[in-house]
C-alpha positions as CSV (number, residue, x, y, z in Angstrom):
1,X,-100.1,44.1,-38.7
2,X,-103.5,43.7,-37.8
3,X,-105.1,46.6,-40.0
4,X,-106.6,44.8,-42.4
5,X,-109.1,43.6,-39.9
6,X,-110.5,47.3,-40.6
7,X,-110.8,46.9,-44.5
8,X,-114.3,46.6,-46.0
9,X,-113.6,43.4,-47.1
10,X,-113.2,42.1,-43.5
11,X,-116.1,44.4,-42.3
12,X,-118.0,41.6,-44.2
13,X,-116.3,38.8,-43.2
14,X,-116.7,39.9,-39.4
15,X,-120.1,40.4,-39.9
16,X,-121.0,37.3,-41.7
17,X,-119.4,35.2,-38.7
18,X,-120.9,37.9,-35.9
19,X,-124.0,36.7,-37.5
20,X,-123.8,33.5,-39.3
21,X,-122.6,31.5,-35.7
22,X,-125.5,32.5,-33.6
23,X,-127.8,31.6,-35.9
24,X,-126.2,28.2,-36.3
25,X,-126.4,27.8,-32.6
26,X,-129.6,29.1,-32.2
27,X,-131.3,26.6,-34.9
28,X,-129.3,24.3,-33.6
29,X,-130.6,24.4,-29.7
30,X,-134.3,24.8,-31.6
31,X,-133.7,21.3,-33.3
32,X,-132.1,19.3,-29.8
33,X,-135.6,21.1,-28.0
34,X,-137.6,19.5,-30.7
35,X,-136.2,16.1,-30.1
36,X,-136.3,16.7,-26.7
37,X,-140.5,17.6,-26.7
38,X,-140.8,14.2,-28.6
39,X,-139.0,12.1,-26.7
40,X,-140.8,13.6,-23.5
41,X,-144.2,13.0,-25.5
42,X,-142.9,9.3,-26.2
43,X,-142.4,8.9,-22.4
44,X,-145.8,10.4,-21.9
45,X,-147.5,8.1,-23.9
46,X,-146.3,5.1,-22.4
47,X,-147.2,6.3,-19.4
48,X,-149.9,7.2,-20.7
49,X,-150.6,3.4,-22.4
50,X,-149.6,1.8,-19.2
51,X,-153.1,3.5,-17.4
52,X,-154.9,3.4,-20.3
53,X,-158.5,1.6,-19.5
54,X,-157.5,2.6,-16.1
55,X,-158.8,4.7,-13.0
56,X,-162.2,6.0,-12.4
57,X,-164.8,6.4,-15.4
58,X,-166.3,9.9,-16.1
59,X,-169.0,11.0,-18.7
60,X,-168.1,10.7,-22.1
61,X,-169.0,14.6,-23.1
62,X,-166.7,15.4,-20.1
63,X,-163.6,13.8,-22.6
64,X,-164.6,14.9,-25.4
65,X,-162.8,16.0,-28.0
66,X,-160.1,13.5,-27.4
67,X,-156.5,14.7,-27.1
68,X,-153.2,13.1,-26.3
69,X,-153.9,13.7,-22.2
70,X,-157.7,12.2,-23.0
71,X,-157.0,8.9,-24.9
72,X,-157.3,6.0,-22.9
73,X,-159.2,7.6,-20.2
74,X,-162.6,5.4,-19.1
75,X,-165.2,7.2,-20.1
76,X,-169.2,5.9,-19.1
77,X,-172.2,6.6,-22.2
78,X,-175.6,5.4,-22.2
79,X,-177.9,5.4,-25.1
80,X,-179.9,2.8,-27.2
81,X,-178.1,0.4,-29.8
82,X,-178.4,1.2,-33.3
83,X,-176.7,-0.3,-36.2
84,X,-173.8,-2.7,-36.2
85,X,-170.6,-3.2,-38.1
86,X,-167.3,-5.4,-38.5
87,X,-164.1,-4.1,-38.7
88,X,-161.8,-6.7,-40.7
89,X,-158.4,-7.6,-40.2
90,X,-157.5,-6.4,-36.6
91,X,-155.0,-8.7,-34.7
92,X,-155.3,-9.8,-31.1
93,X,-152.6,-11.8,-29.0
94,X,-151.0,-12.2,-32.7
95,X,-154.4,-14.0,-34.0
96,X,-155.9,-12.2,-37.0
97,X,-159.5,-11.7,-36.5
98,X,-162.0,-8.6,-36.8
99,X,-164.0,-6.0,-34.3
100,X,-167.4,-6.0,-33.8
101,X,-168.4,-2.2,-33.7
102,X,-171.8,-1.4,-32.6
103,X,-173.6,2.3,-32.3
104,X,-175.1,3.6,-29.2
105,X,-177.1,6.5,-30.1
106,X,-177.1,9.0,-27.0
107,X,-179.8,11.4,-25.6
108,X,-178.2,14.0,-28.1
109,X,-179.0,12.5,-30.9
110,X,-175.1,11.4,-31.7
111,X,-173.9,8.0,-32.0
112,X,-170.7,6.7,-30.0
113,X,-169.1,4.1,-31.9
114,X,-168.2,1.2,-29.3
115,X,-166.0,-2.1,-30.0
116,X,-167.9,-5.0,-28.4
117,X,-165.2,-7.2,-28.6
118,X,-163.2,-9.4,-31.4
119,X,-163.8,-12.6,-32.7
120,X,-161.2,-15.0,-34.8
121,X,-161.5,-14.7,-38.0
122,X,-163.7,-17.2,-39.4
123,X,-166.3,-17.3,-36.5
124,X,-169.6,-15.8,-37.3
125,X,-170.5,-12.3,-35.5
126,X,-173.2,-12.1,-32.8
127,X,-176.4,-10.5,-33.6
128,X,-176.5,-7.0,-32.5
129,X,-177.9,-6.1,-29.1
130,X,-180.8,-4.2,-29.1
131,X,-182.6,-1.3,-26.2
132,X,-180.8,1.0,-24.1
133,X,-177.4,0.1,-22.4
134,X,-175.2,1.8,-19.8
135,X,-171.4,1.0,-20.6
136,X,-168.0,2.1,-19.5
137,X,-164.8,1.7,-21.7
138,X,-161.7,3.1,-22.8
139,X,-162.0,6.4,-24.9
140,X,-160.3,6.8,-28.3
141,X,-159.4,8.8,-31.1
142,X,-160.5,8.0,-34.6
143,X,-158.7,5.9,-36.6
144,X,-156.6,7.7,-39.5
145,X,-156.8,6.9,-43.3
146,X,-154.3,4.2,-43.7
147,X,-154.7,2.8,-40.5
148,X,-156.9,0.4,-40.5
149,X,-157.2,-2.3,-42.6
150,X,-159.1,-1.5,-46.0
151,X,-159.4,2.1,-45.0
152,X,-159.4,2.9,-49.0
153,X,-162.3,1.4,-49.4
154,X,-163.7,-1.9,-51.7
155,X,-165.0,-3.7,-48.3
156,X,-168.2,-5.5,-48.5
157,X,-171.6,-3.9,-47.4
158,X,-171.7,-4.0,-43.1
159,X,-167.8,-4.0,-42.8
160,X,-165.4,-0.6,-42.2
161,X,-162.0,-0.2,-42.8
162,X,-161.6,2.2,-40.0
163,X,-162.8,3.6,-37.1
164,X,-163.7,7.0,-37.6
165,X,-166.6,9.6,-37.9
166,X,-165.7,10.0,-41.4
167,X,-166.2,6.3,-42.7
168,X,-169.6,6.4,-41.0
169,X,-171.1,9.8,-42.2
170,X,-172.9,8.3,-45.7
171,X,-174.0,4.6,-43.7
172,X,-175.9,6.1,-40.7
173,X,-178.4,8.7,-40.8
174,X,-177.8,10.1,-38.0
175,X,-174.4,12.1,-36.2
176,X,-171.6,10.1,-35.1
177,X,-168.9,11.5,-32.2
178,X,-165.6,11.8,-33.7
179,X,-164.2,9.1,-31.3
180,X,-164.9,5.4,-30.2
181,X,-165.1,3.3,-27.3
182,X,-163.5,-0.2,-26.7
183,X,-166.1,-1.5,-23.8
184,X,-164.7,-2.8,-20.7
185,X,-166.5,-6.1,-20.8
186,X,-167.7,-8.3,-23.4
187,X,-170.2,-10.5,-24.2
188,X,-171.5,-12.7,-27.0
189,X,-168.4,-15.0,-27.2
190,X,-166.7,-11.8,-27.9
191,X,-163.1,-10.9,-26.2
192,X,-162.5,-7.3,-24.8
193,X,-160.1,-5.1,-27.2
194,X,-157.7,-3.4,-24.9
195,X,-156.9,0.2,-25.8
196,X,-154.3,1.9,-28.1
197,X,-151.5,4.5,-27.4
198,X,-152.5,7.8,-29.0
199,X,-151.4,8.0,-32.7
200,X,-148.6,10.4,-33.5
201,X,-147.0,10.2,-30.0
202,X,-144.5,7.2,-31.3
203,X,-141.1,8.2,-31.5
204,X,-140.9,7.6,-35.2
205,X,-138.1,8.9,-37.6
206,X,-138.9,12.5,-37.9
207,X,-137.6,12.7,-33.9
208,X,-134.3,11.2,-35.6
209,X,-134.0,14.0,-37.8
210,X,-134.5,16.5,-35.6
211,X,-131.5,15.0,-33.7
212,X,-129.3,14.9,-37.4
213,X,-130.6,18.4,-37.7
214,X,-128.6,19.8,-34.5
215,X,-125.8,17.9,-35.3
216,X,-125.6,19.6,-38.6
217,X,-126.2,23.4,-37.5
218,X,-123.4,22.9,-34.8
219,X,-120.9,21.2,-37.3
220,X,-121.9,24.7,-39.7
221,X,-121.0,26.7,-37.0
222,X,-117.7,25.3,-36.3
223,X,-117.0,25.4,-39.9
224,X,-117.6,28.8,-39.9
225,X,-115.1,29.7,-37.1
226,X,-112.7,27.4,-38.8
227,X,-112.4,29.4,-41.9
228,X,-112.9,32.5,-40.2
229,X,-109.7,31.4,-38.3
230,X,-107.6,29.9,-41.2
231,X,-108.4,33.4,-43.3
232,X,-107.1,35.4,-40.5
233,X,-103.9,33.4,-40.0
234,X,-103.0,33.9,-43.9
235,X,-104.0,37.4,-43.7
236,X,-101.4,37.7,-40.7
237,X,-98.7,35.8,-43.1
238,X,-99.0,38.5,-45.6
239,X,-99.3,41.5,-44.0
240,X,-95.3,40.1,-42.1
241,X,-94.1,39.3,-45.0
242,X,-94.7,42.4,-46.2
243,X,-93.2,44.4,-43.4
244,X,-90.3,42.1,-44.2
245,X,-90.6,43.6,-47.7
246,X,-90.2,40.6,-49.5
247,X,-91.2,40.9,-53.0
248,X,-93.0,38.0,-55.0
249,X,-91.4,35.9,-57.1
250,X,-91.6,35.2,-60.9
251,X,-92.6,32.0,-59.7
252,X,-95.3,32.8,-57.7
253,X,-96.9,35.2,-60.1
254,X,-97.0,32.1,-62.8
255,X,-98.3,29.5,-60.7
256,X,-101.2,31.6,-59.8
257,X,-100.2,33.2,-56.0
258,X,-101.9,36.1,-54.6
259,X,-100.3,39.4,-55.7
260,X,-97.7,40.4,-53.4
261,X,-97.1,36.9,-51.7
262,X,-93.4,35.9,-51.7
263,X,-91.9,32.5,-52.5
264,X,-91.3,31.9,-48.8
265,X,-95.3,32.8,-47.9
266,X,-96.0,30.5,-51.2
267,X,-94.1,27.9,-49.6
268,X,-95.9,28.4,-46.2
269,X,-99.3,28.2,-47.7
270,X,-98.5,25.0,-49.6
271,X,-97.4,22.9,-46.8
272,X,-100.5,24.9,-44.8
273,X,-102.7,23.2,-47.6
């Protein structure tokens, strides 16, 4: 009854399944581990946000470049102030206001940018400080395109957008560290900024879709063994009712049924369907 398991045509099936469920599983088990990393990286970062600003300072080259274990981390620079900008539009305690970003330019020759502080919006900004200054704060990474306010540009002369190397390579003329400090301590009427999660460690939507995504590859591969299963149980129907030697009937044939399927199997596979 079973021979027709050894035809070519279910060689292929076999195969197909042998092959095509694994898989399933496999990218299925990839997708719930990919969730999994960014929920853990979520966790991390909250963690991580809790101690930010946090813990005992060490020298800024010793952070740098800044990474997802390195944001946050107080980091000590000293150097001479340089030149001073605003950045517009930043909120604090749910007041709009702006950041006051000044440049200390190290031994090296590179420029740290450092958030002073914030001021309401309205209020004039303090004068920038001048001669060298020691000052501890908590390190972070620059600011994205589309971040900040203004980051596509149009902002008056002495103001940024964003925080980042890039938006200060053509207004200083000398090299700027691709990160920035928010100081520890203010001064000049200003009020501290505290510091940011790391960007990209949220658990936004694409964590969701990993999670759809398993979902999906395990529904595929139980759909697979599901027809798989109902293709062997009609092949079974056929091959008795052909022992049985019943013919197909006139019926049958018009109505479209497989060749060599009787009435009764027709009736069968009707009320299957």
């Amino acid at each position: 009854m079973y021979r027709f398991l050894l035809t070519p045509r279910w060689w292929g099936i076999n195969v197909f399944v042998a092959l095509a469920i694994p898989f399933c599983i496999f990218m299925g088990s990839w997708q719930l581990g990919r969730f999994e990393d960014r929920v853990e990286g979520h966790r991390t970062a909250e963690r991580q946000s809790e101690q930010a600003g946090k813990g005992a300072a060490a020298p800024l080259t010793d952070l740098l470049p800044v990474t997802k274990e390195t944001s946050g981390k107080r980091a000590t620079v000293t150097g001479t102030w340089a030149d001073q900008f605003t950045v517009p539009d930043r909120e604090l305690d749910g007041k709009r206001g702006f950041y006051v970003l000044g440049l200390l330019k190290t031994d090296a020759g590179k420029a740290i940018p450092v958030v002073r502080g914030w001021v309401p919006a309205g209020t004039k900004e303090p004068s920038a400080p001048t001669g060298e200054a020691t000052l501890t704060g908590a390190l972070q990474a620059s600011e994205s395109a589309g971040s900040g306010a203004g980051a596509a540009g149009g902002l008056p002369e002495g103001q940024l957008g964003m925080i980042s190397a890039a938006s200060l390579v053509n207004l200083v003329p000398y090299d700027v560290y691709d990160a920035w400090i928010t100081a520890d301590r203010a001064a000049d009427g200003l009020r501290p900024v505290p510091p940011k999660a790391a960007q990209g460690t949220g658990l936004d939507l694409k964590a969701f879709q990993n999670l759809g995504y398993t979902g999906e590859w395990f529904i595929f591969a139980g759909f697979v063994l599901f027809m798989w299963f109902r293709l062997f149980r009609r092949e079974v129907e056929f091959a008795r009712d052909a022992e049985l030697g019943l013919a197909p009937s006139d019926e049958t044939a018009a109505a479209g049924g497989r060749p060599g399927e009787s009435a009764p199997a027709e009736a069968r596979r009707t009320a299957d369907a």
